[in-house]
C-alpha positions in Angstrom: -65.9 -1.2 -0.3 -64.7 -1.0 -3.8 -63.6 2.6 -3.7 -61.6 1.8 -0.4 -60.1 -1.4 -2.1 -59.5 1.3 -4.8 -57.7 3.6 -3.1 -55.6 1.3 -1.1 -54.3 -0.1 -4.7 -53.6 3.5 -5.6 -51.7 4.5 -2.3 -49.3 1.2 -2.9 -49.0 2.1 -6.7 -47.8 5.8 -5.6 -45.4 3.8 -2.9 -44.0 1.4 -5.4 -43.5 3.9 -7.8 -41.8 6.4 -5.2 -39.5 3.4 -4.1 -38.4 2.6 -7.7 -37.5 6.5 -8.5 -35.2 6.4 -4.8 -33.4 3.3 -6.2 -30.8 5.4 -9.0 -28.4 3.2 -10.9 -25.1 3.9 -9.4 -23.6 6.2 -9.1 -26.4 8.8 -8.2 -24.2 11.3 -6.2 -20.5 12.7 -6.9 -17.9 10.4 -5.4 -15.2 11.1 -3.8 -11.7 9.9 -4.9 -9.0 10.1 -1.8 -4.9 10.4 -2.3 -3.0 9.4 -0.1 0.0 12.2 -1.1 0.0 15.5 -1.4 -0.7 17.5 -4.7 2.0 17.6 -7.5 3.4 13.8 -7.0 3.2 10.6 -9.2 0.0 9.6 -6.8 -2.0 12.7 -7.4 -1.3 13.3 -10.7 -2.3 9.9 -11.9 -5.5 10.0 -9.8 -6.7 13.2 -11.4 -6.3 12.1 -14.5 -8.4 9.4 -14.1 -11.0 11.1 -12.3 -11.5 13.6 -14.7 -11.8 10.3 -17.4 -13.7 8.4 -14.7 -16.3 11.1 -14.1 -16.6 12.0 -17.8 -17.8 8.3 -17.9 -19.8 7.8 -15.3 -21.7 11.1 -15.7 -20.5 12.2 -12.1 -18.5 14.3 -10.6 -15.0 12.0 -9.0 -13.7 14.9 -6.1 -10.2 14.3 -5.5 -9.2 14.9 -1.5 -5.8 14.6 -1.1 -5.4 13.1 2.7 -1.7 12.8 2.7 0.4 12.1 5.8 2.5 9.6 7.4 3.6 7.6 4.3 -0.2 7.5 2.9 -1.5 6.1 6.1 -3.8 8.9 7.0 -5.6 8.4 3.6 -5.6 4.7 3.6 -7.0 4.7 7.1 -9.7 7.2 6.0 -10.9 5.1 3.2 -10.9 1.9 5.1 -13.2 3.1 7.9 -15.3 5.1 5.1 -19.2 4.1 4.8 -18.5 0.9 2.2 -21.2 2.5 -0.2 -19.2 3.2 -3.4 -18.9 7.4 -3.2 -15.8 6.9 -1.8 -12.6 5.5 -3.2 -8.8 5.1 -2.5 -6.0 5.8 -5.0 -3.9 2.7 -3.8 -0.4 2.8 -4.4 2.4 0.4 -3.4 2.9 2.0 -0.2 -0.2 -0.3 1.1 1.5 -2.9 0.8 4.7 -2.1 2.3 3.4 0.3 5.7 2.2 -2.6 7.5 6.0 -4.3 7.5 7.2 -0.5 8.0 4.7 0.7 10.8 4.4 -0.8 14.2 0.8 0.8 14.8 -1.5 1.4 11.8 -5.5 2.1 11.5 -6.1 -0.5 8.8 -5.9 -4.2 7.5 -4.3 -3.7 3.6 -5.7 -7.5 3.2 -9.0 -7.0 5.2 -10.3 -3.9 5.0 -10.2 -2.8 1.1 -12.3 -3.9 -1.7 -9.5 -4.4 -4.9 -11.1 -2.7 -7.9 -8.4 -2.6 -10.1 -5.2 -1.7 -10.8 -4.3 1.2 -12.9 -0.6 1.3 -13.6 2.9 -0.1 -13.0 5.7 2.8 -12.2 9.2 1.6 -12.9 12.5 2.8 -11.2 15.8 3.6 -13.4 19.0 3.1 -11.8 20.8 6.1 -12.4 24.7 7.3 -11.3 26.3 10.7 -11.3 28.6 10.9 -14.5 31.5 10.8 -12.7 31.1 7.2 -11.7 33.4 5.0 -13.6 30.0 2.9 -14.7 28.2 2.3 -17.2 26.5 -1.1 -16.9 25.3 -3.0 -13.9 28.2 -5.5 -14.1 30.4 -2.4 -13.9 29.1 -1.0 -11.1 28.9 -4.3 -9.1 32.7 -4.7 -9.7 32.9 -0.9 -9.0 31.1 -1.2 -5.9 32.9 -4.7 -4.4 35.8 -3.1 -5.1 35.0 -0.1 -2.5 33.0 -1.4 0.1 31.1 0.9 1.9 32.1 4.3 -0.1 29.0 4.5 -2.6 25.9 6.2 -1.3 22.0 5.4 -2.7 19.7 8.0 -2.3 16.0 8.2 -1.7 12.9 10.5 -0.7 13.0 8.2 3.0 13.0 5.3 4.5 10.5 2.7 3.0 10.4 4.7 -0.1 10.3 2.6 -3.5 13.4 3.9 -4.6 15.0 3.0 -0.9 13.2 -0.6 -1.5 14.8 -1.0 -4.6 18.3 0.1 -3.2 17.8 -2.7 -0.5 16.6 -5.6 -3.2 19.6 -4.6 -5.6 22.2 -5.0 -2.4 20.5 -8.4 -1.4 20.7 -9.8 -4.8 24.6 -8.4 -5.6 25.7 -8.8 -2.5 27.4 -5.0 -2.8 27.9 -3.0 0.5 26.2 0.5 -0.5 25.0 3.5 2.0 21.9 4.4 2.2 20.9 7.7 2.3 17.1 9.0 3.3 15.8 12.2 2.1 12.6 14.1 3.1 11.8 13.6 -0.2 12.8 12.9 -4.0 13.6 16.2 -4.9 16.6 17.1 -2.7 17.6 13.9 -2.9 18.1 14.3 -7.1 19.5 17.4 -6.4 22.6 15.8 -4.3 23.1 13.3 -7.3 23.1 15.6 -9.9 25.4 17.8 -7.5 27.7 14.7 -7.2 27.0 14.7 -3.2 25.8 11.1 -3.8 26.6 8.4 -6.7 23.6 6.3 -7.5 19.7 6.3 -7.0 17.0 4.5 -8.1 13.8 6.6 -9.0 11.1 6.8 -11.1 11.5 7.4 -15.2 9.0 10.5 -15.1 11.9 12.8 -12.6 14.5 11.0 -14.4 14.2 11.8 -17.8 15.4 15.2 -18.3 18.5 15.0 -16.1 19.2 11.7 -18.3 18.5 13.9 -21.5 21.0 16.5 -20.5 23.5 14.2 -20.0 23.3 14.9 -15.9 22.6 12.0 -15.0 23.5 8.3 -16.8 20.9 5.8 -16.5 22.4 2.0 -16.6 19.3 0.2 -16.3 15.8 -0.2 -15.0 14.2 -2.4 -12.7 10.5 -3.7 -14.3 10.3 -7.2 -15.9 10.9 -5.3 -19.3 12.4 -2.2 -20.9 10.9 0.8 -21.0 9.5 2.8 -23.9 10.5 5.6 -22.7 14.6 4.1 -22.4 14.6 1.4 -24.9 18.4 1.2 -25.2 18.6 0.7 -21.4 18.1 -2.5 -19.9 16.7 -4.1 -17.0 18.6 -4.9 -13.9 17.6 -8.4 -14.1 19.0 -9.5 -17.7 22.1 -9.1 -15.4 21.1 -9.3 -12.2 18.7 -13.0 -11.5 15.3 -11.5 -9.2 16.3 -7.9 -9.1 12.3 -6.4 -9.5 11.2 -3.3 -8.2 8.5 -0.9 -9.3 5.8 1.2 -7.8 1.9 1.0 -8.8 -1.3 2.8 -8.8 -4.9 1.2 -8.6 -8.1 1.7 -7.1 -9.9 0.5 -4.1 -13.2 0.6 -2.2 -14.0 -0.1 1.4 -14.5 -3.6 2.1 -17.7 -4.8 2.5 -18.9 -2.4 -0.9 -21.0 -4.2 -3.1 -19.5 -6.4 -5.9 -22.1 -4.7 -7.9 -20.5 -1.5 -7.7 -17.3 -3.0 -7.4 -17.3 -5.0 -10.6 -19.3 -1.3 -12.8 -15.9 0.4 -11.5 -13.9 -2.3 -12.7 -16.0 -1.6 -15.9 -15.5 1.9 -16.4 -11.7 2.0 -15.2 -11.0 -0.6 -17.8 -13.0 1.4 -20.2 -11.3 4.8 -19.4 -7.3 3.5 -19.4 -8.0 2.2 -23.1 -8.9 5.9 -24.2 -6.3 6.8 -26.6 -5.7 9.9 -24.7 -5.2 8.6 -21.4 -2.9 6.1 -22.3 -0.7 8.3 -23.8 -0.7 10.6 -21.1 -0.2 7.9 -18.5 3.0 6.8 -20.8 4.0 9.9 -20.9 4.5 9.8 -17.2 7.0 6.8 -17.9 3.9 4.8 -16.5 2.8 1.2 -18.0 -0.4 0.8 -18.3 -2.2 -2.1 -16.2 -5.3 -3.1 -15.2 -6.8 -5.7 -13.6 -10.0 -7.7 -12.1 -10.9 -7.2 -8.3 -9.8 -10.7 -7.8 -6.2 -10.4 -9.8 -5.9 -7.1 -8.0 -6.3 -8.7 -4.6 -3.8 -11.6 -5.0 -1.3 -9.1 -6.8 -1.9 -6.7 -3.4 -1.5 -10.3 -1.0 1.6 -11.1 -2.9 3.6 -7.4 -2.5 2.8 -7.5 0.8 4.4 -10.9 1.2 7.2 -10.0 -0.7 7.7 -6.7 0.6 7.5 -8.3 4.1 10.5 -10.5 3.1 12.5 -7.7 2.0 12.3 -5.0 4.9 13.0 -8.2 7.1 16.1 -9.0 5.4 17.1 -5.7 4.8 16.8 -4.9 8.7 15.1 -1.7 7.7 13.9 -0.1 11.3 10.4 -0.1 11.9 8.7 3.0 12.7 
């Protein structure tokens, strides 16, 4: 009897011991980090940066898969019906909180079916005109632009686009009639302001910089709360202009239903991995600022852009696709 008992206690011990090797500390596995966007924009390069710093941290390997498509919807959709285990993640952007005002039909809930993990960074817009625009301040180019109704075009990479959104909030604020003018993309469209095809554009400080350097392009403001380091003689639209904020951002997000476990050891190492010296400074010098946040700040700051963003495509009677 007592070598039975005996070997019953070792077969458990054996099980026990087996069950406690299975259970890993997250994350035992590489994880998989999807964009939304194709390779070579603001999206893609930020996530690689910090899954290279992420991975480096978490002693796994973070595999980028770009999933890009329909304004980011084929990658958000992807993530949100992804197994909610933690190996795979989104690279949020602001575009998940505008598609559901812009899209009639999408696979996905922004609100409902993401877990917020944090945000990353805030991506501001500079208003920018072609030279040979009599302007050179935002109360200049109000004047300028209620003085010819109609006759100055905005350009942006399409129709939703942040710099398109910030075109829209600028006109409802000033009360200015200006064209819009969508793009398949940021690229052409910069090329047709520095060209002189159109007059004005808002886009981000990193494709702005060097045309604004050369003297291609004249920037007369930027639309985040504050100045940028990057243009710290230029001011913000709204020391002229009461409400006028616009900007992009970057976080990171789970599947919902992942545990708050893993949720809150991401959190951990993000926060941990943007205050490297070294990431910080390349994230700046991306005209980005740096932000991050708790799961719960990143959720109500997700809520509220899709609230506000909500407002402005309604007002703006931008056509729903």
């Amino acid at each position: 009897m007592g070598k039975v008992l005996g070997a019953i206690g070792t077969f458990l011990m054996v099980l026990l011991t087996g069950l406690g090797a299975g259970a890993q500390p997250y994350p035992d596995k590489p994880v998989k980090l999807v964009i939304p966007f194709a390779p070579g924009g603001s999206v893609d390069i930020v996530g690689r940066i910090l899954a290279q710093a992420l991975g480096e941290e978490l002693k796994q390997s973070i595999v980028v898969e770009n999933r890009a498509g329909a304004g980011g919807n084929i990658g958000f959709e992807a993530v949100a019906h992804a197994k909610p285990d933690g190996y795979t993640l989104l690279m949020a952007s602001s575009n998940l909180a505008v598609n559901v005002s812009l899209y009639r039909t999408i696979g996905y809930d922004p609100l409902k079916d993401f877990a917020p993990i944090s945000l990353v960074a805030i991506q501001p817009n500079v208003l920018m005109v072609h030279p040979s625009l009599p302007v050179k301040t935002v109360p200049e180019l109000i004047a300028y632009a209620k003085a010819n109704p109609g006759k100055l075009n905005f350009g942006s990479s399409g129709i939703g686009a942040s710099q398109h959104l910030a075109g829209e909030l600028f006109k409802s604020r000033t009360g200015v009639d200006m064209v819009h003018v969508p793009y398949k993309g940021g690229g052409p469209a910069m090329a047709d302001l520095v060209a002189g095809r159109i007059q004005l554009m808002f886009e981000t400080i990193p494709s702005s910089m060097s045309y604004v350097r050369s003297g291609q392009l004249r920037a007369i403001a930027v639309t985040t709360e504050e100045r940028s380091a990057q243009l710290p003689d230029v001011p913000t639209v709204r020391e002229t202009v009461t409400g006028v904020v616009s900007r992009g951002w970057l976080g990171v997000a789970a599947p919902a239903g992942t545990p708050q476990p893993v949720v809150d050891r991401l959190n951990g190492a993000i926060h941990k991995v943007i205050a490297l010296p070294e990431v910080t400074k390349r994230l700046s010098d991306l005209g980005l600022q740096v932000k991050v946040s708790t799961p719960a700040e990143f959720s109500s700051f997700i809520a509220s852009e899709v609230k506000d963003f909500r407002r402005l495509i309604t007002d703006a009677k931008i056509p729903v696709e």
